[in-house]
C-alpha distance (Angstrom), angle and dihedral (degrees) to the residues before:
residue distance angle dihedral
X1 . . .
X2 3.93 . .
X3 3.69 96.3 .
X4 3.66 87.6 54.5
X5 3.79 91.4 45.8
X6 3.44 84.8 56.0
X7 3.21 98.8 48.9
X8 3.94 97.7 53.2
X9 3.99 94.4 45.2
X10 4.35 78.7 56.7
X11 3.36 89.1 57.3
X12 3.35 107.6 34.0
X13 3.76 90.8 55.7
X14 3.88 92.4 40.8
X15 3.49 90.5 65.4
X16 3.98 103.2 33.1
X17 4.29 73.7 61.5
X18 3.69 91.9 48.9
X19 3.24 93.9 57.1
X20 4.04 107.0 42.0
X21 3.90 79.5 53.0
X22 3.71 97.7 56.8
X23 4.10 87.7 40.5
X24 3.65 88.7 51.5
X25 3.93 93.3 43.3
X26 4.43 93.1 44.9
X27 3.62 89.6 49.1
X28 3.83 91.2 52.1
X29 4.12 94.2 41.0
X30 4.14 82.7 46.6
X31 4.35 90.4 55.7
X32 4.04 84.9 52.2
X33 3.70 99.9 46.5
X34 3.66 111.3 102.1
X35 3.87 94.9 -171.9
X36 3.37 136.2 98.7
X37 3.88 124.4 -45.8
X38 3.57 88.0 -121.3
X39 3.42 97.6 50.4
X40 3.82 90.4 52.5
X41 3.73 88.1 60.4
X42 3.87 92.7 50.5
X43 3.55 93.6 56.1
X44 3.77 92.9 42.6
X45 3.90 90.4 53.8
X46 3.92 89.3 46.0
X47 3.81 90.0 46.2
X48 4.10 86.8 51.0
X49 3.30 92.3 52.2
X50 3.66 104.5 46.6
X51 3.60 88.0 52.7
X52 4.16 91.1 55.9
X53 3.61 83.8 48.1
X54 3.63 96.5 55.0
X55 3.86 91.7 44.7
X56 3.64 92.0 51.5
X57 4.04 91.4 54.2
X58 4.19 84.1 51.2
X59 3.16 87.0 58.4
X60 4.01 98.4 46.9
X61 3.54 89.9 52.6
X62 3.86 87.9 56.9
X63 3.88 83.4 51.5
X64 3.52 97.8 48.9
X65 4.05 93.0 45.9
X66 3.15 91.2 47.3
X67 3.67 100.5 47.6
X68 3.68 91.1 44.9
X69 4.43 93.2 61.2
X70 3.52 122.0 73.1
X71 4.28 94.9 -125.8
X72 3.87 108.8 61.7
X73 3.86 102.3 50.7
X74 3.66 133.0 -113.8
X75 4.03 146.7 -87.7
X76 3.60 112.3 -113.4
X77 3.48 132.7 -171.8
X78 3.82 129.9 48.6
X79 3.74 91.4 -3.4
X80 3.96 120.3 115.7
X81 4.10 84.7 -170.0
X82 3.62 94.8 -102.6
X83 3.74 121.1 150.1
X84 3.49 94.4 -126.9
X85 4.14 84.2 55.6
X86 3.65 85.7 56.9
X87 3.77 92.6 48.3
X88 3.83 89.6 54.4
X89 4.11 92.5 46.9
X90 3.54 85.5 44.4
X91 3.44 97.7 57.5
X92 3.67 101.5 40.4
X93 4.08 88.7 52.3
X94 3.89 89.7 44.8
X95 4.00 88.0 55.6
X96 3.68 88.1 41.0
X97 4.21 83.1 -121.4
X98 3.85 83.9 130.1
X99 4.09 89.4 176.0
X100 3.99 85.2 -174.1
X101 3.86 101.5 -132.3
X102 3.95 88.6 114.5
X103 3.37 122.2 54.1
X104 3.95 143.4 -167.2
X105 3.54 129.1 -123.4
X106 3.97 127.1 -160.9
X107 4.34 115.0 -30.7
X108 3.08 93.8 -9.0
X109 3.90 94.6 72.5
X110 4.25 83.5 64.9
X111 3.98 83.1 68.2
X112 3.64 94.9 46.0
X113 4.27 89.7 57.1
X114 3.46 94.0 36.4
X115 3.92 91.8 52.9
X116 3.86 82.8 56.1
X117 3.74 93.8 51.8
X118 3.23 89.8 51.7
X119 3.90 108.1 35.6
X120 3.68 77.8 55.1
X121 3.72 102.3 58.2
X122 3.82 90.7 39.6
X123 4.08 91.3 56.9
X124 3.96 89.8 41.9
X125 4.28 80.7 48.3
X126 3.55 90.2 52.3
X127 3.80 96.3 37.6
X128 4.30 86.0 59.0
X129 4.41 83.5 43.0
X130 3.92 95.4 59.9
X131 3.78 88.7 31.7
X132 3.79 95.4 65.9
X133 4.19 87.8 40.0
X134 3.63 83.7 57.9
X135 3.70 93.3 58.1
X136 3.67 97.6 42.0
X137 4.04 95.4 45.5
X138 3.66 104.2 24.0
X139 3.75 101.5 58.4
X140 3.69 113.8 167.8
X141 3.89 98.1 -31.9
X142 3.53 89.6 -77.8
X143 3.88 85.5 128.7
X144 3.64 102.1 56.4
């Protein structure tokens, strides 16, 4: 149960780091851009999103090592232990979806809630991120 402690407070902080870089990186690009306003928003949104999509594949890879040893537990279900399964569970836990066709077995279920913890905060995070672009370049439709 440590190990896999462990290895979810790894993870978790990777990708709470992943994304205050790529924040910290878009709003930078977004002060260079000489475009647009609304273009600066598009780019911001793809940015954001990349980002979640990255996180979510961190977290697959936890899933699939995880599955794959003989200590943490399993995923049961409609999964044929595929990475690309993992993917998909990952990113319906990490949007907090959770559709229900997969699911954990044993410690590996604490990474499944806290990957909805934190997929949650890091969409809310981004949410407050493309709300203050908004406000800066989006100023009273002007821009449309």
């Amino acid at each position: 149960m440590l190990s896999a402690t462990a290895i979810n407070s790894l993870i978790v902080v990777l990708v709470v780091l992943m994304h205050h870089e790529v924040l910290v990186r878009l709003s930078g690009l977004l002060a260079k851009m000489h475009s647009r306003h609304h273009f600066r928003l598009v780019v911001a949104v793809l940015g954001v999103l990349l980002a979640h999509t990255a996180q979510v594949w961190v977290f697959a890879a936890a899933y699939f090592f995880m599955h794959h040893a003989d200590t943490w537990g399993s995923l049961t279900g409609n999964f044929n232990g595929s990475f690309l399964d993992c993917v998909y569970f990952s990113f319906s836990t990490f949007t907090t979806v959770g559709y229900g066709d997969i699911e954990p077995v044993g410690a590996l279920r604490f990474l499944t809630g806290i990957e909805g913890l934190t997929g949650l905060v890091l969409i809310t995070w981004s949410a407050s991120f493309l709300f203050v672009k908004m406000q800066r370049y989006w100023t009273g439709g002007q821009n449309y």
